[in-house]
C-alpha positions in Angstrom: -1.7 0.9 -62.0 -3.3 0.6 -65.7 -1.3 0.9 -68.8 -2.6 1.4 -72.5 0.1 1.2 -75.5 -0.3 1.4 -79.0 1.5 1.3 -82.5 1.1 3.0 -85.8 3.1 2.5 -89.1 2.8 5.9 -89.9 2.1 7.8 -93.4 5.2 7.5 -95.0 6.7 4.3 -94.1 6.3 0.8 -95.8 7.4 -1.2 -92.2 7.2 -0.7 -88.5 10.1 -0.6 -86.6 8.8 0.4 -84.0 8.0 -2.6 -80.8 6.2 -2.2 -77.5 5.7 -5.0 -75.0 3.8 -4.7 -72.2 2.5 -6.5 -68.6 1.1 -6.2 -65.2 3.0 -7.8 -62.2 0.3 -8.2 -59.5 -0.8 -4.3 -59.6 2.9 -3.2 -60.6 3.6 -2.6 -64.5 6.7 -3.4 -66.9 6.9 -1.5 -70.3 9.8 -1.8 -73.2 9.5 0.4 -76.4 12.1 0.1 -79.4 12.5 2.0 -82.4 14.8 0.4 -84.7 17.7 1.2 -87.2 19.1 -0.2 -90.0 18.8 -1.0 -93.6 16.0 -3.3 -95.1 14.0 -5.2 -92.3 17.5 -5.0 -89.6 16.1 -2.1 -88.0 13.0 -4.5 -86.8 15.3 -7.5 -86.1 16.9 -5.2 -83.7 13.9 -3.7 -82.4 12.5 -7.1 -82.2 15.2 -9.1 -80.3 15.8 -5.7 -77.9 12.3 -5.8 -76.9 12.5 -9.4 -76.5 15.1 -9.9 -74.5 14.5 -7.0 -72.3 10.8 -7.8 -71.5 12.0 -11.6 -71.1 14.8 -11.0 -68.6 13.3 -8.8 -66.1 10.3 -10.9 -65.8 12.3 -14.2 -65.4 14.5 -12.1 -62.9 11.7 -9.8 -61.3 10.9 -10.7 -57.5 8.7 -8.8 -55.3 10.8 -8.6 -52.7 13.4 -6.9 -54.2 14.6 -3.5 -53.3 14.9 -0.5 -55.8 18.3 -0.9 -56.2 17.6 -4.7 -57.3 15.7 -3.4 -59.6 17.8 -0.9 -61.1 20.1 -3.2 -61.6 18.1 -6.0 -63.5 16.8 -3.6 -65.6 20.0 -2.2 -66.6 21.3 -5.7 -67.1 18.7 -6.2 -69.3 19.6 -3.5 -71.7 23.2 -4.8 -71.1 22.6 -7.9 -72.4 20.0 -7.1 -75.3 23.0 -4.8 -76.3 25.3 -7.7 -76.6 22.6 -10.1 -78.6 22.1 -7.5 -81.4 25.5 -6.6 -81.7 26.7 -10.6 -81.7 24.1 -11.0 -84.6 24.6 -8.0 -86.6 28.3 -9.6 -86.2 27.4 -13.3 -87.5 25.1 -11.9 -90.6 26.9 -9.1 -92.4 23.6 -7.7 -93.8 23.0 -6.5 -90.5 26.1 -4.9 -89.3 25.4 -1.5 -88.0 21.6 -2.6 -86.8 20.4 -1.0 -83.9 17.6 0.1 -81.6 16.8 2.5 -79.1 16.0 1.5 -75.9 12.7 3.1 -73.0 11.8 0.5 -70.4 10.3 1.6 -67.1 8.7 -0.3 -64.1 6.3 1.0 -62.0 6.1 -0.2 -58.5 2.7 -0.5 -57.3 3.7 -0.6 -53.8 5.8 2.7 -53.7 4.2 4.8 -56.9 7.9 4.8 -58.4 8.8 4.9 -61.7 12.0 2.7 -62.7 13.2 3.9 -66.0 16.4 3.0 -68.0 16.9 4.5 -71.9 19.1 4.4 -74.7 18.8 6.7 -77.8 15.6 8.6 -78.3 13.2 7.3 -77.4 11.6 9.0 -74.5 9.8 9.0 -71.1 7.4 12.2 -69.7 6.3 12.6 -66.3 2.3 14.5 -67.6 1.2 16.3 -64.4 -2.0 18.9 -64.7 -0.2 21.5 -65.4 3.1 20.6 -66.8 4.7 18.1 -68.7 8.4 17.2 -67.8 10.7 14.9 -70.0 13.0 12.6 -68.1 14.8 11.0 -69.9 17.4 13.0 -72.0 18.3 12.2 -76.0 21.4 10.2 -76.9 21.8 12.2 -79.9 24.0 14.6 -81.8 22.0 17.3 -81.3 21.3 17.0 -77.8 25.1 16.6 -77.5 25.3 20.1 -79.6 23.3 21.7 -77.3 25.1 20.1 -74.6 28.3 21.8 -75.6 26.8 25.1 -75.6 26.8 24.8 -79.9 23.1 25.2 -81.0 20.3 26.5 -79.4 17.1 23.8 -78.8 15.4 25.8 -81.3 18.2 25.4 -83.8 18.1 21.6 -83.7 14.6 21.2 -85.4 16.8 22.2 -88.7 19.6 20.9 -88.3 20.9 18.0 -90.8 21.9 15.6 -88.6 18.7 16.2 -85.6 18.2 12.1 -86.7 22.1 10.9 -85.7 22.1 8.9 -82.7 25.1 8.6 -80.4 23.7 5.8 -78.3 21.6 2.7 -79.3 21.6 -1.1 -78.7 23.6 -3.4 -80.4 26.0 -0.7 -82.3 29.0 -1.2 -80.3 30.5 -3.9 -78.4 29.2 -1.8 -75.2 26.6 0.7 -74.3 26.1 3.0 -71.3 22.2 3.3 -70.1 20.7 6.2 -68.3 18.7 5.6 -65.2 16.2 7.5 -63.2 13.5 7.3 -60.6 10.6 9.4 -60.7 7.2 9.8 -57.7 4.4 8.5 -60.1 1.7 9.1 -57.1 0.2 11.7 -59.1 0.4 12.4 -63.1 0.7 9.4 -66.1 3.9 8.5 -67.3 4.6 8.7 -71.3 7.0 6.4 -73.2 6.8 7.4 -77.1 9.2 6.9 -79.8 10.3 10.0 -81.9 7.4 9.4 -84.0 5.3 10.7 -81.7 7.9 13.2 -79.7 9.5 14.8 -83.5 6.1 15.8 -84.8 4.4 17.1 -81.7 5.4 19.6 -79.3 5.1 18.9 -75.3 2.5 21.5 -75.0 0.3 19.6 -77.6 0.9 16.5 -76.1 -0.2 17.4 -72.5 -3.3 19.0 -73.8 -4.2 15.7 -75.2 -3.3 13.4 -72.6 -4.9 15.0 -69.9 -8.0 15.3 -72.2 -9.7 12.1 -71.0 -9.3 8.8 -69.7 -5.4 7.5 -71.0 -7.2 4.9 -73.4 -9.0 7.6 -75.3 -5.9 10.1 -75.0 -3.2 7.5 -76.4 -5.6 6.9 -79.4 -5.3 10.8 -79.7 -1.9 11.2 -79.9 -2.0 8.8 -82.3 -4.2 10.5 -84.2 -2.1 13.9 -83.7 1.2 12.3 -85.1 -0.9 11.4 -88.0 -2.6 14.2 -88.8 0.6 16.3 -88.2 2.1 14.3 -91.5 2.6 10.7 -90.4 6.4 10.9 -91.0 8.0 8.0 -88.9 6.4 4.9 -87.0 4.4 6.4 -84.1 4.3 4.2 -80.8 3.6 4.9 -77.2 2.5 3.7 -73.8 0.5 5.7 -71.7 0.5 4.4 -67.1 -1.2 5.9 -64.4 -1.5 5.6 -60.7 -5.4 4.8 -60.1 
């Protein structure tokens, strides 16, 4: 397995919210991306501590031995628990209150070539194949939940006024419900991006430039895409093959 990540502040912002933590377990790999909300620098605090205590607690609770199901559910404890530490500190500093983060962490099993991925918000996870690109994960948003409902169309939601409202994150509420889902990584790379990278650039665009080259020159890329495509929010992303 080989991961490459990166982070951009963007074009138009003054701070990145944005984190991504990374490491190899033997051959296996562990990656958390956050994107963080809030007013003033609470959007990093809660990207910050999310990250944090996500990356923290599965490798103080990782084993090698355990089974997938063990793993699903130490990764969706850790989200469980990040949830409650930005929420209790929003809570005990009221310039905070209403901080949040979104939430992509996947772990990659050497072993079996299967993804492990848990997500809150928007952030997202692709499956990039030759061919095709696939996203897995699926928005906690107000649009998404629009087009859930049968309300707007997927091409009415790039205009619509409130495309940015999330109706997931970390730390908001007292609780929050993570998705899970398991994907064959044998052949393909996996993407985690923030919206930085996902609002600006279409999946088409994105799998022409990842399966360009090798995934250290085609993260730098998509980097440079965002950017040239205006720069409008923090960029970040993490790029993990099979090889």
């Amino acid at each position: 397995m080989k991961i490459v990540s990166y982070s951009n502040i963007g074009l138009c912002r003054t701070e990145n919210q944005d984190v991504v933590r990374s490491e190899m377990i033997g051959d296996s790999v562990f990656v958390v991306l956050c994107d963080g909300m809030g007013g003033e620098s609470s959007g990093l605090d809660a990207s910050s501590i999310t990250a944090e205590v996500v990356f923290n607690k599965f490798l103080s609770g990782y084993d090698t031995s355990f089974s997938p199901n063990s793993i699903r559910n130490l990764l969706m404890s850790t989200v469980t628990t990040a949830n409650s530490v930005v929420f209790n500190t929003a809570h005990a500093e009221p310039e905070k209150l209403g901080m949040g983060s979104t939430c992509v962490t996947a772990f990659v099993d050497a072993k079996s070539r299967i993804a492990h991925i848990v997500n809150v918000g928007d952030s997202r996870a692709y499956i990039c194949l030759k061919d095709k690109i696939e996203q897995i994960t699926v928005d906690h948003s107000f649009v998404q939940m629009l087009i859930d409902q049968g309300k707007i169309t997927e091409k009415e939601k790039e205009d619509h006024p409130k495309k940015n409202m999330l109706i997931r994150a970390v730390g908001v509420e007292k609780d929050v419900v993570a998705d899970y889902f398991e994907i064959d990584l044998t052949e393909g790379r996996l993407l985690i991006c923030s919206d930085g990278l996902h609002g600006c650039c279409s999946a088409d665009e994105i799998l022409d430039v990842i399966n360009c080259s090798t995934i250290e020159d085609s993260a730098g890329q998509l980097i440079n895409l965002a950017l040239e495509k205006g720069g409008y929010d923090n960029v970040t992303l993490a790029v993990i093959e099979n090889c």
